[in-house]
Residue, then its C-alpha position, 0 to 999 in steps of 0.5 A: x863200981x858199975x858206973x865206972x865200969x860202964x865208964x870205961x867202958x864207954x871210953x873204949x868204945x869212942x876212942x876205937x870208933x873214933x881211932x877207927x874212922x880216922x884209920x878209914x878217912x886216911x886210908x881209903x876215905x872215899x866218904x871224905x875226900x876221895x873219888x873212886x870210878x871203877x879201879x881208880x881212886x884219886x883225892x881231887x883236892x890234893x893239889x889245891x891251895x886250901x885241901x880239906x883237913x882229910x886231905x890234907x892228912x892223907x898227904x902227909x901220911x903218904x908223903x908224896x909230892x902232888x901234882x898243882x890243881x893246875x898241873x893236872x891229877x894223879x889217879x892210882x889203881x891198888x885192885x883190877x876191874x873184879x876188885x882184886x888186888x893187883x900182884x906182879x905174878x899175873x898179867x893184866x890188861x888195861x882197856x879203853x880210852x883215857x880223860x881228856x889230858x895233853x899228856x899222861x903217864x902209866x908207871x907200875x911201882x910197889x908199895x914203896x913207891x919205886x918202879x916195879x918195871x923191868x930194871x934194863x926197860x922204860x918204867x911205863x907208858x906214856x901218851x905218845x908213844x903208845x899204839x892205839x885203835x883207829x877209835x882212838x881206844x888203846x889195849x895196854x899190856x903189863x905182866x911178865x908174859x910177852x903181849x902184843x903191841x902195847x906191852x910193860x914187862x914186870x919184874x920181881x914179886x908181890x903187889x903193885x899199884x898203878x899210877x896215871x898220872x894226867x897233866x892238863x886234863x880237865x877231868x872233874x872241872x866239869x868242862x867237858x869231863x867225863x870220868x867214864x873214860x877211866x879205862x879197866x883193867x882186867x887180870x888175864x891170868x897168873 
């Protein structure tokens, strides 16, 4: 009767690790597919020929139309700079500089993947039409507080993430890539 117990017990203990480690992999999966720098996270091979089999799941779970290796990569912030999750009743600030890309765009959606911009407003930035400093670095503004220059105005209540998507862009070939110049995002209240 000992033996079966410590059986089944054994049974549990591999089926929660295992399921628990597959719940990580697909979720966060920084030790498997993914690459984090800073607030940003991105899954390099998503838009590969052959993706790995974590990324490959963590595709389909999301269900997301990826960018082509050649077309360029999506990177997402769900947290600030500080590691707090991102919400929509506090004001942020995104400092620095993007990659290398010919173009690129910042859209602020919630967990549905739908557009948390104010309805009647652009749903984001994007490269070309955006005020930068004459070193070329840009301050970005998103919130429901009235921001100078560069500011996206939120609507509605809850999180929201941070998609930046870069078209063209050589980040991770390792031809001139420099992922330090993933800007941060920094909560300047609620």
């Amino acid at each position: 009767m000992r033996s079966l117990a410590n059986l089944l017990l054994m049974l549990v203990i591999a089926l929660a690790v295992g399921f628990g480690l597959s719940y990580y992999a697909l979720s966060d999966g920084r030790l498997v597919g993914a690459y984090q720098s800073g607030p940003w996270t991105t899954w390099v091979k998503a838009g590969s020929p052959a993706p790995d089999p974590y990324t490959r799941a963590f595709i389909t779970r999301n269900a997301a139309l990826q960018l082509g290796q050649a077309e360029g990569l999506q990177l997402v912030a769900t947290a600030d700079s500080d590691g707090q999750r991102l919400d929509r009743a506090c004001n942020y600030r995104i400092d620095g500089r993007t990659p290398t890309a010919t173009f690129w765009t910042l859209v602020p959606v919630g967990d549905d993947g739908s557009s948390v911009a104010r309805p009647d407003g652009p749903p984001g930035y994007h490269s070309t039409r955006i005020s930068r400093a004459n070193d070329g670095s840009m301050q970005l503004h998103i919130g429901k507080q009235l921001r100078p220059l560069n500011w996206l105005e939120t609507a509605g209540d809850g999180p929201f993430s941070l998609i930046l998507s870069l078209y063209d862009t050589v980040l991770f070939t390792g031809v001139g890539s420099n992922e330090s110049a993933l800007p941060s995002i920094i909560r300047e209240g609620c």
